[in-house]
C-alpha positions as CSV (number, residue, x, y, z in Angstrom):
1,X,0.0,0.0,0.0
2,X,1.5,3.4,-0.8
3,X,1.7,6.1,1.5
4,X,0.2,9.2,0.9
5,X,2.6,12.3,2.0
6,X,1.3,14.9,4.6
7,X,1.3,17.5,2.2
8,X,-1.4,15.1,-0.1
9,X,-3.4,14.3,3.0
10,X,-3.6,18.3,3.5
11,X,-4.8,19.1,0.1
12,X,-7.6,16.2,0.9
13,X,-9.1,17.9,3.5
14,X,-8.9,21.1,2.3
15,X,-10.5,20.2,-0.9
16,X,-13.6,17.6,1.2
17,X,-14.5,20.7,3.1
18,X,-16.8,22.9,0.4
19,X,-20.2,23.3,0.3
20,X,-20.9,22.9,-3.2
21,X,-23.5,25.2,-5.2
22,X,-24.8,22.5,-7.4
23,X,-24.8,18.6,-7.4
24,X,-26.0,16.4,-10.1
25,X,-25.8,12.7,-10.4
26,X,-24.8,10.3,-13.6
27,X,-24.8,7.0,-14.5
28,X,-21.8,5.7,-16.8
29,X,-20.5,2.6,-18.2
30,X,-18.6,1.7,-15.0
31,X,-19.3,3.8,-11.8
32,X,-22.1,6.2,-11.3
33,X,-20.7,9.7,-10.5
34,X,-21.3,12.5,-8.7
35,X,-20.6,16.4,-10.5
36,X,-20.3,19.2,-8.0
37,X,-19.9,22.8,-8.8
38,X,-17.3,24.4,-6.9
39,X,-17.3,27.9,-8.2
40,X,-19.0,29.9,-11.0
41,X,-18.6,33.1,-12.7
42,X,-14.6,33.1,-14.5
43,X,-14.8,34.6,-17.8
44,X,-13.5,31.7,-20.1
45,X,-11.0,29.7,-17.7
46,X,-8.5,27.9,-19.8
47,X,-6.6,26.0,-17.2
48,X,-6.2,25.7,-13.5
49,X,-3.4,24.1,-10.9
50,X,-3.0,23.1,-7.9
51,X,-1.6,24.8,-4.8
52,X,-0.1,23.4,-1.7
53,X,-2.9,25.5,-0.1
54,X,-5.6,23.3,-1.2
55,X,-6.2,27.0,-3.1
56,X,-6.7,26.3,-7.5
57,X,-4.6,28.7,-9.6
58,X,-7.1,29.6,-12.6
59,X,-6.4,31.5,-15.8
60,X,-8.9,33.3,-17.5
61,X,-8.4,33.7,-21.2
62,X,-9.1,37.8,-21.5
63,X,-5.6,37.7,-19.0
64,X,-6.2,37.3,-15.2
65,X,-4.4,34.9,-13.1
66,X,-6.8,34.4,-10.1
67,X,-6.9,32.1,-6.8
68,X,-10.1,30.3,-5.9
69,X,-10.8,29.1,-2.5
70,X,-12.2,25.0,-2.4
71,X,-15.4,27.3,-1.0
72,X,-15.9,29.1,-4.6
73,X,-14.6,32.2,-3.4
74,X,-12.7,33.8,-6.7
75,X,-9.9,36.3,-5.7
76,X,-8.8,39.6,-7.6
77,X,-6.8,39.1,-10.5
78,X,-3.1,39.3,-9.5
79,X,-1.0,41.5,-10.8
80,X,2.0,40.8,-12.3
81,X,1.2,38.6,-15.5
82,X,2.7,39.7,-18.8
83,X,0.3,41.5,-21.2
84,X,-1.8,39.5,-23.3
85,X,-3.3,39.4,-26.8
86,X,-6.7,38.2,-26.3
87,X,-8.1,38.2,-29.8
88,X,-9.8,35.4,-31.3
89,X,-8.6,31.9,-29.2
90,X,-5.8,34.2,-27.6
91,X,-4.9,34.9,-24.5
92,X,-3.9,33.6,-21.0
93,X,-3.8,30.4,-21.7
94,X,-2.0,27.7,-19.6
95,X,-0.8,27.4,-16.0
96,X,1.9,25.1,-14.3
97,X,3.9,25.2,-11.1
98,X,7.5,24.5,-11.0
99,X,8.4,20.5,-9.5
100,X,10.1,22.6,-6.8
101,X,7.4,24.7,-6.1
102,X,7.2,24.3,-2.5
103,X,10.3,26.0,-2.1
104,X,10.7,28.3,-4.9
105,X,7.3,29.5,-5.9
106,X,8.0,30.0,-9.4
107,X,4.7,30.0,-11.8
108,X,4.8,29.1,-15.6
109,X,1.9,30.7,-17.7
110,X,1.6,30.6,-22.2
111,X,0.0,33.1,-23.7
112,X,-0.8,34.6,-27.1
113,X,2.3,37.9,-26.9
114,X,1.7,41.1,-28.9
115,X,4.4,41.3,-31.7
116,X,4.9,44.3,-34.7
117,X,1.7,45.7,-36.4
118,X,-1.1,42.9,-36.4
119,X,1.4,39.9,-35.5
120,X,1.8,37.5,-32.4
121,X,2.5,34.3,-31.4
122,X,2.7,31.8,-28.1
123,X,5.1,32.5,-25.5
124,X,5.5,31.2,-21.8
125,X,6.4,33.7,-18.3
126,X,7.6,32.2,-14.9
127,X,7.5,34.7,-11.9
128,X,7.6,34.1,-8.3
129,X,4.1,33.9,-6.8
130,X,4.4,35.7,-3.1
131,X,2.4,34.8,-0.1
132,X,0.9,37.7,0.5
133,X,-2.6,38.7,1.5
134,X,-2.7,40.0,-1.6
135,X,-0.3,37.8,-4.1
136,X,1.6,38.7,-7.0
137,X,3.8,37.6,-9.7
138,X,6.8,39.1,-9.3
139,X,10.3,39.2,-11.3
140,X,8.2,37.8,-14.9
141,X,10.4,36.2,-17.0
142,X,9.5,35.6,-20.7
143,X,11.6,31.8,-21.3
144,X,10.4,30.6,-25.2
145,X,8.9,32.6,-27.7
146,X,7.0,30.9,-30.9
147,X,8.7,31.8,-33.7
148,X,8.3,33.4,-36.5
149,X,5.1,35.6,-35.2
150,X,2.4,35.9,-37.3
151,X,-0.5,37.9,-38.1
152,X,-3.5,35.3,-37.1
153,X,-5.9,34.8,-33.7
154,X,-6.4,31.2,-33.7
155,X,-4.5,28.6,-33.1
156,X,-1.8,29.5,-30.1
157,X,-1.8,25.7,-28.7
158,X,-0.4,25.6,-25.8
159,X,-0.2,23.3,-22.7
160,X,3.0,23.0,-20.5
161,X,4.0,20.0,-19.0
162,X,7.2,19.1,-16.9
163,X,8.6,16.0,-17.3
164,X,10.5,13.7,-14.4
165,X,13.6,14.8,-15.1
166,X,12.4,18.2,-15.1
167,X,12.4,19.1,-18.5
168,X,9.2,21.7,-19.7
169,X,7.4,20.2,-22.5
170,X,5.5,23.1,-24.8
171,X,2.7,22.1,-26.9
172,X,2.2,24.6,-29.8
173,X,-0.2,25.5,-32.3
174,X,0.6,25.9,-36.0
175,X,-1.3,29.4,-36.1
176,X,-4.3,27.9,-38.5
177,X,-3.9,30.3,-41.5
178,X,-2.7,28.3,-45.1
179,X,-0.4,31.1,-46.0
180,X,1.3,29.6,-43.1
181,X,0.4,26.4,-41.7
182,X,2.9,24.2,-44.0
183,X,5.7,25.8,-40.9
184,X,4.4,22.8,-38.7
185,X,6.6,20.7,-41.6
186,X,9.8,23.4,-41.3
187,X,12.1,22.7,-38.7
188,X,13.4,26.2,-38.9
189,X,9.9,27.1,-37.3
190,X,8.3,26.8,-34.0
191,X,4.6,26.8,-35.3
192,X,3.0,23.0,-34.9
193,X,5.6,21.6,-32.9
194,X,5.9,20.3,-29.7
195,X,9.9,22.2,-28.2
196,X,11.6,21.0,-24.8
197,X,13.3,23.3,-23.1
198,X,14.4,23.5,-19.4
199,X,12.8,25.8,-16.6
200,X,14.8,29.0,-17.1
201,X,14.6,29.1,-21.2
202,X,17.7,27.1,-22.4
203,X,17.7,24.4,-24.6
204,X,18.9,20.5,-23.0
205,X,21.9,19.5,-25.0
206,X,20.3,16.0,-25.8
207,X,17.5,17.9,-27.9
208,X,17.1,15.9,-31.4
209,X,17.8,18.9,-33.2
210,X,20.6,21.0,-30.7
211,X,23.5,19.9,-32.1
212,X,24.1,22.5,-34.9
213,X,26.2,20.0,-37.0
214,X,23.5,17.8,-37.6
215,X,20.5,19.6,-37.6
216,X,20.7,21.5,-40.6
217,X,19.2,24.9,-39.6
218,X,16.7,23.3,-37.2
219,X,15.6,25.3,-34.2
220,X,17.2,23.6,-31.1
221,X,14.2,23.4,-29.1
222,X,12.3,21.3,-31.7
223,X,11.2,18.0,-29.8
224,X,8.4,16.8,-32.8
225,X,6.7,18.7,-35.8
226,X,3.8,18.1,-38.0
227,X,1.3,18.9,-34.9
228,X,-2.0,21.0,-35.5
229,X,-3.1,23.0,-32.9
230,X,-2.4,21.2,-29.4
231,X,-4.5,21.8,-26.6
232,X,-3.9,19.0,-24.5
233,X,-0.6,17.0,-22.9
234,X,-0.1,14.7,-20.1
235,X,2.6,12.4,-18.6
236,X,1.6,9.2,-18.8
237,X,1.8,7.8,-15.0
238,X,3.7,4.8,-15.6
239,X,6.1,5.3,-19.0
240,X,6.6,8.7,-17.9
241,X,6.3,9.0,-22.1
242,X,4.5,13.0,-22.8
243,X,1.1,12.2,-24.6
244,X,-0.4,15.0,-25.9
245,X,-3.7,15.8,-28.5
246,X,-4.7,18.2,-31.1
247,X,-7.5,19.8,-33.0
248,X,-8.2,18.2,-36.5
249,X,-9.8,20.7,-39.0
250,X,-13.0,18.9,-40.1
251,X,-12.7,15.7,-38.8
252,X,-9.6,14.1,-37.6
253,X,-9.0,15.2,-34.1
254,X,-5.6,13.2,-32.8
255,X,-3.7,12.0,-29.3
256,X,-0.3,11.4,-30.3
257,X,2.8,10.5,-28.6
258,X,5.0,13.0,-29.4
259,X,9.2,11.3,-29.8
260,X,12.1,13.1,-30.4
261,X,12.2,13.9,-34.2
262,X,9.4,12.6,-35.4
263,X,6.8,13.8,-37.7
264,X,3.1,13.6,-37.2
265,X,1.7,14.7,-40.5
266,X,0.1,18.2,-40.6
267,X,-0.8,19.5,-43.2
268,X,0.2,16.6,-45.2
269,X,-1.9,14.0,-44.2
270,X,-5.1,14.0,-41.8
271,X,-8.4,11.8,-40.9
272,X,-10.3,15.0,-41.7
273,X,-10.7,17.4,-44.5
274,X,-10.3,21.1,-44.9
275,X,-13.6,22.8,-43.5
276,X,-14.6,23.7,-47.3
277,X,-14.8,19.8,-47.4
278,X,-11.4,20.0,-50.1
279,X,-8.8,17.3,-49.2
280,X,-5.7,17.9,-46.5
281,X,-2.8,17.7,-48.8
282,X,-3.4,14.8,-51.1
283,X,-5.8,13.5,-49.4
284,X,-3.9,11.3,-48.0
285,X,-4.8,10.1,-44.2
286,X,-1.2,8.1,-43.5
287,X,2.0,8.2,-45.7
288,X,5.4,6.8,-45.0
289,X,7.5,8.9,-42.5
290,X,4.4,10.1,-41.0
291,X,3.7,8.6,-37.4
292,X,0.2,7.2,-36.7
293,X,-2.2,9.1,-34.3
294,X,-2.7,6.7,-31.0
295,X,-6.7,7.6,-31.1
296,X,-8.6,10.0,-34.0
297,X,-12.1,11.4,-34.0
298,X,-14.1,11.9,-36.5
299,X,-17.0,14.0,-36.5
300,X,-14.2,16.5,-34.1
301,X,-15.0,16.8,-30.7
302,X,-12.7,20.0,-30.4
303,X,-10.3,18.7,-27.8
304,X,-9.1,20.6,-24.7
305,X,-7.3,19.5,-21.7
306,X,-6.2,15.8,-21.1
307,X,-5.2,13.7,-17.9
308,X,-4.7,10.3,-16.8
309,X,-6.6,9.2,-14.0
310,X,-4.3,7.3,-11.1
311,X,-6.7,8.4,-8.1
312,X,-8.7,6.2,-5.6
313,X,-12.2,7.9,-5.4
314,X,-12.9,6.6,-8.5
315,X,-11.2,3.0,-8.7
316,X,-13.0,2.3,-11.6
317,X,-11.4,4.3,-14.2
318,X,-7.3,4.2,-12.9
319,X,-5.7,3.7,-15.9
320,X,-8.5,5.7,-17.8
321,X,-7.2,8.9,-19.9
322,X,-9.8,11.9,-19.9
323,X,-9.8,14.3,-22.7
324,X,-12.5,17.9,-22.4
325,X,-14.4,18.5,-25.7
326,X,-15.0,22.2,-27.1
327,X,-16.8,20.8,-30.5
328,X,-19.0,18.1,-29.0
329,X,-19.3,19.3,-25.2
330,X,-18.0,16.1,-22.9
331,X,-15.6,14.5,-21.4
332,X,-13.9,11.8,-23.0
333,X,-13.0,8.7,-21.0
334,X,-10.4,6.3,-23.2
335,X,-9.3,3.2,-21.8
336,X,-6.1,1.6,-22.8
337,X,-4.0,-1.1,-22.8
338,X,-0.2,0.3,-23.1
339,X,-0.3,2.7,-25.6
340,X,-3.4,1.2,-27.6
341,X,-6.7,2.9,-26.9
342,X,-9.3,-0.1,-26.6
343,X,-12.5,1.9,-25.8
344,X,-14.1,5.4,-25.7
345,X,-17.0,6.9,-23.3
346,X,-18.5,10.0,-23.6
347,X,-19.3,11.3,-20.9
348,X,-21.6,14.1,-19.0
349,X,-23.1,15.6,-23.3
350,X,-26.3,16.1,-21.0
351,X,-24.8,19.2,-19.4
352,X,-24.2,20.5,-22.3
353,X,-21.3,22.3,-21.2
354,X,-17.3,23.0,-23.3
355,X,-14.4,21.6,-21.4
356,X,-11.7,23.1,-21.7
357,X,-9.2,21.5,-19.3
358,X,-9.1,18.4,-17.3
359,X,-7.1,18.0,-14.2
360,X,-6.8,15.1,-11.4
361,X,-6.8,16.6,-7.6
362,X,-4.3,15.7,-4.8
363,X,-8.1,14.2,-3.4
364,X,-8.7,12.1,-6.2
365,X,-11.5,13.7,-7.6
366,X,-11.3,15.1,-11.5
367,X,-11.6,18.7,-12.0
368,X,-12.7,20.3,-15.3
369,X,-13.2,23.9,-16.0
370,X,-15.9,24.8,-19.0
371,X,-15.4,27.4,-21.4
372,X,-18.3,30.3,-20.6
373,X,-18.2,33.3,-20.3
374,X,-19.5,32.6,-17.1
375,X,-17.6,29.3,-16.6
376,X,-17.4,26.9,-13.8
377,X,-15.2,24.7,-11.7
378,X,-16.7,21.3,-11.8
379,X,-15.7,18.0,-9.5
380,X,-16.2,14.8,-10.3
381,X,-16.6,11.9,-7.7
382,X,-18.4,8.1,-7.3
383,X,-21.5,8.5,-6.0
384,X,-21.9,6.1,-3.5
């Protein structure tokens, strides 16, 4: 039996204690489940952590950081996060804390950065979070910026993940436009790749592309191209292997594993087709050199957000991977066998509601955040 750390056992109780604003009950394949609101009213949230509080760090796409008690109590924005461009699907977008957290307090947010004239692109900020009454970011950082910057609103990606070894993973968009999309096949171009870089910017020297002999003009922090527009990574709990998903145009949303220099199609090749119904590429849904998707969807469900379940309140589904959908509002629950997905279950269409990211608690229970503009924090538990 493994042991649960005090600091875990905190976050438990902290997190049991609310008394939630609305409760609603579900039958699934497996379990029944129980979906509480915890709070209400954030303006498009796009991702939230965890603190060692028991407190959720949320972001809020128009650009406000914000704490929000287990109660539902929302906090003022804190002050401190880099300016935003939140046209179209920009934004504040993602939120992590630094492995070392605890002792360094260091925050890592993407966002959609203002460039020259009309263009912008992804980047990612860490700051120090203080403990104040009143908190703050303090002493921003700007670490990776998506390069080149281009005139376009949509497709910014981007989900952080660290890895064990303490690595930050970067999932990006490949900005959406055709005058530019065929970048997510240039390696000289950060648009539609995932890029690995460690915590304060600079690029590990076991990168596929960092050695300058043989990468031919490659950017260093190039980890895999040929990605869409990500919107969801993950760890998975036992290979420690980054999965991570992306939106398909029409048809032909993908979870990938994403390996050092590999290519996973776009625009080349896709399970979809061009939203004027024309073919992607040739038409074409595999080629040699291309790397399969794990799992596709077709009609899109608009992915967002993605976790793998390891918690005990809901036995049931350990081993389960949960993806949020924006197109078809659900969740997704996949169940696999390695890295084979053997099943799909859609889950909670009847509340009708976008997820936009997915996130286990230190309690167990999944958390999602939907995408309204007055949008919730939901938890999910089994109904006993």
């Amino acid at each position: 039996m493994i042991r649960r750390s005090a600091l875990a056992l905190a976050l438990s109780a902290a997190l049991a204690a609310p008394a939630f604003a609305l409760e609603q009950t579900f039958d699934t394949e497996k379990v029944k489940i129980r979906v509480e609101t915890v709070a209400e009213g954030l303006e498009h949230p796009w991702a939230l952590a965890f603190l060692p509080d028991g407190n959720f760090l949320v972001t809020e796409r128009p650009g406000f950081l914000r704490i929000v008690t287990p109660q539902g109590k929302i906090g003022d924005a804190i002050y401190g996060v880099p300016e935003v461009d939140a046209r179209g699907q920009g934004g504040l977008l993602d939120v992590v804390l630094d492995p070392d957290f605890a002792e360094n307090r260091l925050v890592y947010l993407s966002y959609a950065e203002k460039g020259e004239g009309n263009e912008n692109g992804t980047a990612v900020a860490r700051g120090h979070l203080t403990e104040s009454m009143s908190p703050q970011l303090r002493d921003v950082d700007v670490i990776f910026r998506q390069q080149p910057k281009e005139p376009s609103t949509l497709h910014f990606g981007s989900r952080l993940v660290f890895d064990r070894e303490g690595h930050l993973f970067i999932a990006l968009g490949e900005r959406s436009k055709t005058a530019f999309r065929g970048q997510a096949q240039d390696l000289d171009s950060h648009l539609g790749k995932v890029v690995r870089i460690w915590p304060d910017g600079t690029v590990p020297e076991d990168n596929p592309f960092a050695d300058p002999d043989n990468a031919a003009g490659a950017l260093p922090e190039i980890w895999s191209y040929g990605h869409r527009n990500q919107q969801g990574a993950a760890l998975h709990p036992e290979t420690g292997a980054l999965w991570t998903h992306e939106h398909g145009p029409r048809g032909g949303d993908e979870v990938n594993i994403p390996r050092p220099a590999h290519n996973y199609g776009w625009p080349l090749v896709s399970y979809g087709t061009n939203y004027d119904l024309t073919p992607v590429g040739t038409g074409e849904s595999s080629r040699e050199g291309v790397v399969e998707p794990v799992h596709y969807w077709v009609p899109s469900i608009g992915p967002s957000g993605m976790a793998f379940y390891t918690g005990d309140e809901i036995p049931e589904w350990q081993g389960n991977l949960f993806v949020g959908g924006l197109a078809i509002p659900q969740l997704a629950r996949l169940t696999l066998d390695g890295e084979e997905v053997t099943g799909e279950e859609a889950l909670l269409k009847d509340l009708g509601l976008r997820i936009r990211d997915v996130a286990q608690g230190p309690d167990g229970a999944l958390y999602l955040l939907t995408d309204e503009e007055d949008g919730q924090i939901l938890r999910l538990t089994r109904a006993e």
